[in-house]
VOKEVO-707621 format. One record per residue: x, y, z of N, C-alpha, C in turn; residue in one letter. Coordinates in steps of 0.2 Angstrom, whole numbers, padded with zeros to 4 digits, always signed. Example, Ala and Ser with C-alpha at 12.3 -4.5 7.8 and 13.67 -1.06 7.14 Angstrom:
residues 2
+0066-0028+0039+0062-0022+0039+0066-0016+0039A;+0064-0011+0035+0068-0005+0036+0064+0000+0039S;
END
This chain:
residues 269
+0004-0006+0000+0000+0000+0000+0004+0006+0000X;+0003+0012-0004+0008+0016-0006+0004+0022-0002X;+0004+0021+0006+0002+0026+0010+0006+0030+0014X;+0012+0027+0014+0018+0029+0018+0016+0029+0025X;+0012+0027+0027+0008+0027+0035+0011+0019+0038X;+0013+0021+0044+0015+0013+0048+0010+0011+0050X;+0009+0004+0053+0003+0001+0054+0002+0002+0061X;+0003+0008+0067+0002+0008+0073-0006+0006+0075X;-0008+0005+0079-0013+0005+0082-0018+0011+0084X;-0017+0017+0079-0019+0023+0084-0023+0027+0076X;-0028+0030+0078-0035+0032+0072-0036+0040+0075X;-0039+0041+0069-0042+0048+0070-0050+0048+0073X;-0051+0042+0076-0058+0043+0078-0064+0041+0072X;-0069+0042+0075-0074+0041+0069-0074+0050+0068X;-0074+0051+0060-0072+0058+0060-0076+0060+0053X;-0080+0065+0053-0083+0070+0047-0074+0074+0045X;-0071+0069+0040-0066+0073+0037-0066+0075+0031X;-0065+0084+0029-0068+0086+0023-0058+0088+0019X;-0057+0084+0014-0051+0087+0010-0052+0091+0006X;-0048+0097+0004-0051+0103-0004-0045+0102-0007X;-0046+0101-0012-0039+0100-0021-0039+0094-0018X;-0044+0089-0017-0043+0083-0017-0042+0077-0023X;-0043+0081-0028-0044+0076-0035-0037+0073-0037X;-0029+0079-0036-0024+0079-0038-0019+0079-0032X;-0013+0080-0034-0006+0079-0030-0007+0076-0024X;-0005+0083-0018-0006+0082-0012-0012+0081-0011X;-0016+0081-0012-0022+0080-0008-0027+0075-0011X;-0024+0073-0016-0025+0067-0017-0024+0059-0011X;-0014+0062-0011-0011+0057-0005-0014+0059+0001X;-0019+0064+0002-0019+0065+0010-0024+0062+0010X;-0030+0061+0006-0036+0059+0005-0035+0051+0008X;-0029+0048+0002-0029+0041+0005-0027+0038+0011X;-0023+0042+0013-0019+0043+0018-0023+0044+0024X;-0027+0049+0025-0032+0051+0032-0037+0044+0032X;-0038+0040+0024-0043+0034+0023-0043+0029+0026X;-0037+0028+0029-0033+0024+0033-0033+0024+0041X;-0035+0030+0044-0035+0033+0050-0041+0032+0053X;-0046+0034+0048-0052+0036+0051-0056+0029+0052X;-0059+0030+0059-0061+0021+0060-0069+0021+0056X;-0071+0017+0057-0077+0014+0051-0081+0019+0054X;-0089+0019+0048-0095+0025+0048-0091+0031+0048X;-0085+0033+0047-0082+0039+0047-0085+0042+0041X;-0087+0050+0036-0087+0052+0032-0081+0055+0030X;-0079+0054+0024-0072+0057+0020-0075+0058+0014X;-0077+0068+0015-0078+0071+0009-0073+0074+0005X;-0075+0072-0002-0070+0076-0005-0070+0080-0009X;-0067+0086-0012-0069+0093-0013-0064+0093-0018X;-0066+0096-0024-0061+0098-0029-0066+0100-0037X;-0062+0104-0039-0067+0107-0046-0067+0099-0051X;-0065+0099-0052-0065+0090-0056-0069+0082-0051X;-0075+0085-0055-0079+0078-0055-0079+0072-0057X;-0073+0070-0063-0070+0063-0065-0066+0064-0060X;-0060+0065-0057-0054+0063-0054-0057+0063-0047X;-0062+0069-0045-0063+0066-0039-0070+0058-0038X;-0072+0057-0042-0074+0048-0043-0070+0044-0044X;-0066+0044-0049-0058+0041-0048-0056+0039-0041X;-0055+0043-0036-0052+0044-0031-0057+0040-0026X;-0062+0043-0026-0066+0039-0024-0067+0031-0024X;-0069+0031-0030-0068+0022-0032-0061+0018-0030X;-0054+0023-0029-0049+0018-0027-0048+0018-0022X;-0052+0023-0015-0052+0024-0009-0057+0017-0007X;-0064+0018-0010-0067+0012-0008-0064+0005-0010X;-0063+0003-0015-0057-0003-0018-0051-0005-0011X;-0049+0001-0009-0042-0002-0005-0047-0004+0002X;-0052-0001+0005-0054-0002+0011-0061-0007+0010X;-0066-0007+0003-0073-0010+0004-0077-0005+0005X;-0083-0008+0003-0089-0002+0002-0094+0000+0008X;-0092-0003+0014-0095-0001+0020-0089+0002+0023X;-0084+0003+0026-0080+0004+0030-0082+0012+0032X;-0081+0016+0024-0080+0023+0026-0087+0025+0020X;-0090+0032+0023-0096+0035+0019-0091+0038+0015X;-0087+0041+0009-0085+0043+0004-0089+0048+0000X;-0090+0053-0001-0091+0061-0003-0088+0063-0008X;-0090+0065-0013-0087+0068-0019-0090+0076-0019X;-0087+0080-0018-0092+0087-0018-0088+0090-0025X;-0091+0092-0030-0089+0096-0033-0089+0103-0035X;-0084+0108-0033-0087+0115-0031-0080+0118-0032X;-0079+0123-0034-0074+0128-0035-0074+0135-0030X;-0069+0133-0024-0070+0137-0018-0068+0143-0020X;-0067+0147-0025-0068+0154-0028-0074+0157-0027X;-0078+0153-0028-0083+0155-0029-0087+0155-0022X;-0092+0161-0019-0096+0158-0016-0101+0153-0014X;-0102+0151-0022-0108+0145-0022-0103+0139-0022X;-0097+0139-0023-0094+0133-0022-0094+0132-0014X;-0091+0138-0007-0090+0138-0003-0096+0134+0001X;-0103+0137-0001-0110+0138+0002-0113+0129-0002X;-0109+0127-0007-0111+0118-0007-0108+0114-0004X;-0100+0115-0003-0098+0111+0002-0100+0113+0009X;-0101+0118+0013-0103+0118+0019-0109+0114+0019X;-0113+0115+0013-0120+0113+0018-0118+0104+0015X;-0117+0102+0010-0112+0094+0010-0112+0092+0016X;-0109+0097+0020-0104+0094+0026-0110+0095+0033X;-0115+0097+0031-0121+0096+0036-0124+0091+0036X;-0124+0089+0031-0128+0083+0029-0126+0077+0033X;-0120+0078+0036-0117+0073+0043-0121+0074+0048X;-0123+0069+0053-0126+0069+0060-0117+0070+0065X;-0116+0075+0068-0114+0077+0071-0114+0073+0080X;-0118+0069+0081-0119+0065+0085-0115+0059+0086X;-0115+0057+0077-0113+0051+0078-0104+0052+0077X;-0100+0057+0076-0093+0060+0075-0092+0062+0082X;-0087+0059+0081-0081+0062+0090-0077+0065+0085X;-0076+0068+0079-0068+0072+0075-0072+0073+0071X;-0071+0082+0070-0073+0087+0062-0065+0088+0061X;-0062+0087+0057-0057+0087+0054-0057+0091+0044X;-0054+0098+0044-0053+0101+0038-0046+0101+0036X;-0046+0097+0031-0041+0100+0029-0041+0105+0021X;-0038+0111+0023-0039+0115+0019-0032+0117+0014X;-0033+0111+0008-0028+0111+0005-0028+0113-0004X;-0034+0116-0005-0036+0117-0010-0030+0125-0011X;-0027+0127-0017-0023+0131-0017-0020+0132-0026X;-0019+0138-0028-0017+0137-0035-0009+0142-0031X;-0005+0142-0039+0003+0146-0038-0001+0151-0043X;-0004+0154-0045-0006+0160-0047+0001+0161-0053X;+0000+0167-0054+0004+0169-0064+0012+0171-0060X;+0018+0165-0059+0024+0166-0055+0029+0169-0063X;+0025+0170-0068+0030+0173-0074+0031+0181-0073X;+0028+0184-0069+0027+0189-0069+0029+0195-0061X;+0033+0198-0060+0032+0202-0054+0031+0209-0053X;+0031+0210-0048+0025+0214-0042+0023+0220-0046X;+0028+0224-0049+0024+0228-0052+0021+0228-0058X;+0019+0221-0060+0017+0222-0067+0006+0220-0066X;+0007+0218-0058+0000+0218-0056-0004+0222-0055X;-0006+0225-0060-0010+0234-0058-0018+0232-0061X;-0019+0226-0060-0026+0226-0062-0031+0222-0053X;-0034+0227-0051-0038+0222-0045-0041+0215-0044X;-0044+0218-0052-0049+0212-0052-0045+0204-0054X;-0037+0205-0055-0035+0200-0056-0033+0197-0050X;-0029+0201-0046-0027+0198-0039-0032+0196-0035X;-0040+0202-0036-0044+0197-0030-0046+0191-0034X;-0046+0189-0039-0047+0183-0040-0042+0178-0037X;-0037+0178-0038-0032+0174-0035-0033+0173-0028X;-0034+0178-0026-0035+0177-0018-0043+0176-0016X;-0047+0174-0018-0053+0173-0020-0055+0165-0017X;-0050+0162-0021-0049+0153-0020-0044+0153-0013X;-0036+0158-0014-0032+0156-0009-0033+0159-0002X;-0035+0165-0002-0037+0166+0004-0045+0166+0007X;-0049+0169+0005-0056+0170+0005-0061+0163+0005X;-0059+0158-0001-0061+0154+0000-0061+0149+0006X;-0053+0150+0010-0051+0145+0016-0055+0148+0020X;-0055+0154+0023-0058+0157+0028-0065+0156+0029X;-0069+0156+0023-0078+0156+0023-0078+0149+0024X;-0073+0145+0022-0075+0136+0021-0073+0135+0027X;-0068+0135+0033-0067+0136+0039-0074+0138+0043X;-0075+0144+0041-0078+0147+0047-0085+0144+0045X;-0089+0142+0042-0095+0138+0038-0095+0130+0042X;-0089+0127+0041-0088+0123+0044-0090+0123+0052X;-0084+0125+0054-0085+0126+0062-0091+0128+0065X;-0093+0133+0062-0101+0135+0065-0107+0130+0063X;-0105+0126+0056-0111+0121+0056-0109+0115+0063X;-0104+0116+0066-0104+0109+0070-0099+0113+0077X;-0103+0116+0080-0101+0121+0085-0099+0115+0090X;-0093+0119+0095-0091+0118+0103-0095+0113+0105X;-0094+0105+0107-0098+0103+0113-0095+0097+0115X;-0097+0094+0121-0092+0092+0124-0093+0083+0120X;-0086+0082+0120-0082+0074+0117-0082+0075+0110X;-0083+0083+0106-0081+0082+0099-0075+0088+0098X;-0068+0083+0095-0064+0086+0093-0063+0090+0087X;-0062+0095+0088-0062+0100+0079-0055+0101+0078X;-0052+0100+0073-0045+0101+0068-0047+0103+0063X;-0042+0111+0063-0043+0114+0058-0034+0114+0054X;-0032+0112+0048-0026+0111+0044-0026+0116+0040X;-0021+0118+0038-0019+0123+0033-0013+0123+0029X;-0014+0119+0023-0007+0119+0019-0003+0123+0016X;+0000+0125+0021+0005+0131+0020+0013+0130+0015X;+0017+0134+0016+0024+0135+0012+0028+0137+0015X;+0033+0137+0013+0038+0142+0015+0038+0148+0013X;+0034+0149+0007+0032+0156+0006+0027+0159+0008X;+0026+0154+0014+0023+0161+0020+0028+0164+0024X;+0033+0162+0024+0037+0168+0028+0042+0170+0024X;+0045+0165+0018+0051+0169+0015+0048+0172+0006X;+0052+0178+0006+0047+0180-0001+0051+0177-0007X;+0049+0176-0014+0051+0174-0018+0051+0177-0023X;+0053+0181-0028+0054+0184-0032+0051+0181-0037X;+0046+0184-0040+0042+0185-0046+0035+0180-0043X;+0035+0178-0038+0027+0172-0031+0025+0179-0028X;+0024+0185-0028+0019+0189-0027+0014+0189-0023X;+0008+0184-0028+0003+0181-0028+0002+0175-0022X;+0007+0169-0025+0007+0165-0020+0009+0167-0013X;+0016+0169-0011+0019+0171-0007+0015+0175-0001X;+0009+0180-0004+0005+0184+0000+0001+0179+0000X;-0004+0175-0003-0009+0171-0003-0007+0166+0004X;+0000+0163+0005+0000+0158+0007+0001+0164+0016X;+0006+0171+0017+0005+0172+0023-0001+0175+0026X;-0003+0178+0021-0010+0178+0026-0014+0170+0027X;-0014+0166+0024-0017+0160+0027-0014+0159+0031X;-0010+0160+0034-0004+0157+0040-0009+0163+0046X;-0007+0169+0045-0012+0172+0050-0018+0172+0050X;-0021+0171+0047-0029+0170+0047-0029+0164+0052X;-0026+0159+0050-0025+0152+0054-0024+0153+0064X;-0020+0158+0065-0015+0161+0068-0021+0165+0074X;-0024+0169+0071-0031+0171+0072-0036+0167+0077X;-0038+0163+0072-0043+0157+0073-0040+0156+0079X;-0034+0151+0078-0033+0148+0085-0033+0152+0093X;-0032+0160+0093-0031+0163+0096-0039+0163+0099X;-0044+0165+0095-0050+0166+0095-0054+0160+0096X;-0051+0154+0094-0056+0149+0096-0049+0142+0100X;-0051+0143+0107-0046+0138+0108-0046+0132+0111X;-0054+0130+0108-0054+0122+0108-0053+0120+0102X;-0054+0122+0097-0052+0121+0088-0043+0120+0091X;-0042+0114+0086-0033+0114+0085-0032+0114+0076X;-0029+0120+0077-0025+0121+0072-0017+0121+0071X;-0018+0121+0062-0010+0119+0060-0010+0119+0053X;-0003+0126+0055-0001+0127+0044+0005+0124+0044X;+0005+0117+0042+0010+0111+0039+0011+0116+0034X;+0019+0115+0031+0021+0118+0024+0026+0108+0023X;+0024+0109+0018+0025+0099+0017+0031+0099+0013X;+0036+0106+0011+0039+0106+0007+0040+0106+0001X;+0045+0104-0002+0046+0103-0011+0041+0098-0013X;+0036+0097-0016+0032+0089-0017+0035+0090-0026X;+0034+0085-0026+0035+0082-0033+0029+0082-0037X;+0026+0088-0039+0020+0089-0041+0018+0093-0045X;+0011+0093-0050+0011+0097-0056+0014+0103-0055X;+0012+0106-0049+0014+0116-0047+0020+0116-0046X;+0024+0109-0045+0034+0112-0044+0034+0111-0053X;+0032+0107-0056+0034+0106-0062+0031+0115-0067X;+0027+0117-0065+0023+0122-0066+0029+0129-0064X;+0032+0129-0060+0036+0133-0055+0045+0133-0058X;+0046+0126-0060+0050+0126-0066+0051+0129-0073X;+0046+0129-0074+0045+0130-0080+0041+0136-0081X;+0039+0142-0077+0036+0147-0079+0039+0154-0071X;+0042+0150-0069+0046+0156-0063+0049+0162-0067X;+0046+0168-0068+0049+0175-0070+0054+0175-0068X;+0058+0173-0062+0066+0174-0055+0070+0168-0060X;+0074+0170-0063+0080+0165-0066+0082+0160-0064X;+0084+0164-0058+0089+0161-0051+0085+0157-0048X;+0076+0156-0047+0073+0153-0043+0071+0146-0049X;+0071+0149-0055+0070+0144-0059+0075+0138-0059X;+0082+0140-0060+0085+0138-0060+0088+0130-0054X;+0086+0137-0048+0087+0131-0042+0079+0125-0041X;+0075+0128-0044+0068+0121-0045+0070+0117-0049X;+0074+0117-0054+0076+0112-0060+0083+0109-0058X;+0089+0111-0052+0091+0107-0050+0090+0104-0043X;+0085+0105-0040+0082+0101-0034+0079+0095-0038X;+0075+0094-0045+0073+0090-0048+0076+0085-0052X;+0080+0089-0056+0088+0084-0058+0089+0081-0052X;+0093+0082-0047+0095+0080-0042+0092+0076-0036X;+0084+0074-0037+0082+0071-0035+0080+0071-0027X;+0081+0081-0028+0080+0081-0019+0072+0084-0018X;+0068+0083-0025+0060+0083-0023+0057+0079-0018X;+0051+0080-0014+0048+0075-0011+0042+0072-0013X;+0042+0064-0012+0037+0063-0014+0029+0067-0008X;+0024+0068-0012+0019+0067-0007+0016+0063+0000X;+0017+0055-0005+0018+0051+0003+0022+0052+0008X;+0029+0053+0007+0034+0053+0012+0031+0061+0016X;+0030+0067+0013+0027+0073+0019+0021+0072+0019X;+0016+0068+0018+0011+0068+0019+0010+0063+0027X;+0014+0058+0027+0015+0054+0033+0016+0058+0037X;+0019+0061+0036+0024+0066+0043+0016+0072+0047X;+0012+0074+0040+0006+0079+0044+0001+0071+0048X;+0003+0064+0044-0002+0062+0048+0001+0060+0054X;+0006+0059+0055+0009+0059+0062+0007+0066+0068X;+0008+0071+0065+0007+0076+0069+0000+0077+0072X;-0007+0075+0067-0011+0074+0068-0012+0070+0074X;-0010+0062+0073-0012+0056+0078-0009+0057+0084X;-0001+0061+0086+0000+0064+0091-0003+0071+0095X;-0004+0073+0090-0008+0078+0093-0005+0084+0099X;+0002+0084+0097+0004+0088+0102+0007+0097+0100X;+0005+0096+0095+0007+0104+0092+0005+0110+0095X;+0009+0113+0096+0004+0120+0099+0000+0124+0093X;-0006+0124+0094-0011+0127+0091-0011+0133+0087X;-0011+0133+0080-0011+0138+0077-0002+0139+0072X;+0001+0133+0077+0010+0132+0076+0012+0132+0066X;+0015+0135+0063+0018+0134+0055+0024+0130+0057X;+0022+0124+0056+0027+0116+0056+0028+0114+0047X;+0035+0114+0048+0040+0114+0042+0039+0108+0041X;+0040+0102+0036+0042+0097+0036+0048+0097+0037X;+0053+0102+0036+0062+0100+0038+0062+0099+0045X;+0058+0102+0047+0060+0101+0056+0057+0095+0061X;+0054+0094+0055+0051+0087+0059+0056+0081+0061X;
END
């Protein structure tokens, strides 16, 4: 099984857990991977603009576990939009909240935005809110939709995930867009936890994956020098797979020891 997960004895609980960009790369692997954790009756919805690949996903999720073990959710919804945010929240109601001890979000849905270009060539509004539309505005409304549909009560655990980067803290010449997209989700996260402190939060940055956006980021980086260093991190075989960081958030998960709101590196782990 190509889940990068050890076989310990320890689950996420019976859990309403909702993935977003789940069709592709990362969140693809997370999908499988949380599929693994969650103990049976658990629901794992899955959120992504792509209605084939997220039934693909679906069908090889049920295929490795059987068709009773886990309820399996295809939401198909583009969190840019408001009506994608206001489908999957109410999807996610559609769960009895009684019978879950763990609401688990993970908020991975994310584009790299136009990295051929920098900061002052962005003089149109309506392009940047769009960008930020999906990567910051849609995390917030699907977060805070969530949590309010399944409010504070006692023996139900809430985890809220935020797949972060490095370029929430360090800036990268001609990533504008992503770079700011990703540090405000870092504080918004940051927030949350501050403001809500039975919710456990955590912006994972998973590092370099070996995925369509590092291939995307090779080949369209406006920064020479940044280009250059994505194509020998790739040559040289120091990408990482999905599985290998994606283990690592599920450990931090089934430990549970992070402090709240914390931006955890995969190098540091």
């Amino acid at each position: 099984m190509e889940d990068g997960i050890s076989p310990e004895a320890r689950d996420l609980g019976r859990a309403l857990c909702v993935v977003t960009g789940a069709s592709k790369g990362f969140g693809r692997t997370l999908a499988f991977q949380l599929s693994c954790l969650l103990k049976p009756r658990s629901v794992l919805m899955l959120v992504a603009r792509s209605s084939e690949q997220l039934q693909q996903l679906k069908k090889d999720i049920v295929n490795l576990h059987g068709q009773s073990a886990l309820d399996v959710r295809c939401v198909r919804a583009d969190l840019e939009k408001k009506e994608g945010v206001e489908k999957t929240v109410q999807a996610a109601k559609e769960t009895s909240v009684s019978e879950m001890e763990h609401i688990l979000l993970i908020n991975n849905a994310a584009s790299l935005g136009d990295v051929s270009r920098f900061a002052l060539t962005f003089t149109d509004p309506l392009e940047v809110n769009r960008y930020l539309s999906l990567n910051v505005s849609g995390a917030l409304c699907l977060t805070a939709g969530v949590l309010q549909a399944f409010p504070r009560r006692l023996g139900l655990r809430r985890s809220v995930v935020n797949i972060s980067s490095l370029c929430a803290l360090k800036p990268f010449p001609s990533w504008v867009l992503y770079c700011s997209g990703k540090a405000a989700r870092d504080m918004m996260f940051r927030v949350l936890a501050e403001e809500e402190p039975d919710v456990r939060v955590l912006s994972y940055a998973p590092g370099p994956l070996d995925t369509d956006m590092q291939l995307q980021a090779r080949r369209s980086s406006g920064d020479l020098q940044l280009r250059r260093s994505f194509s020998s991190m790739f040559s040289e075989g120091q990408l990482l797979s999905c599985e290998e960081s994606g283990a690592k958030l599920m450990k931090l998960l089934l430990d549970d020891r992070f402090r709240s709101g914390a931006h955890l590196d995969f190098y540091e782990l």
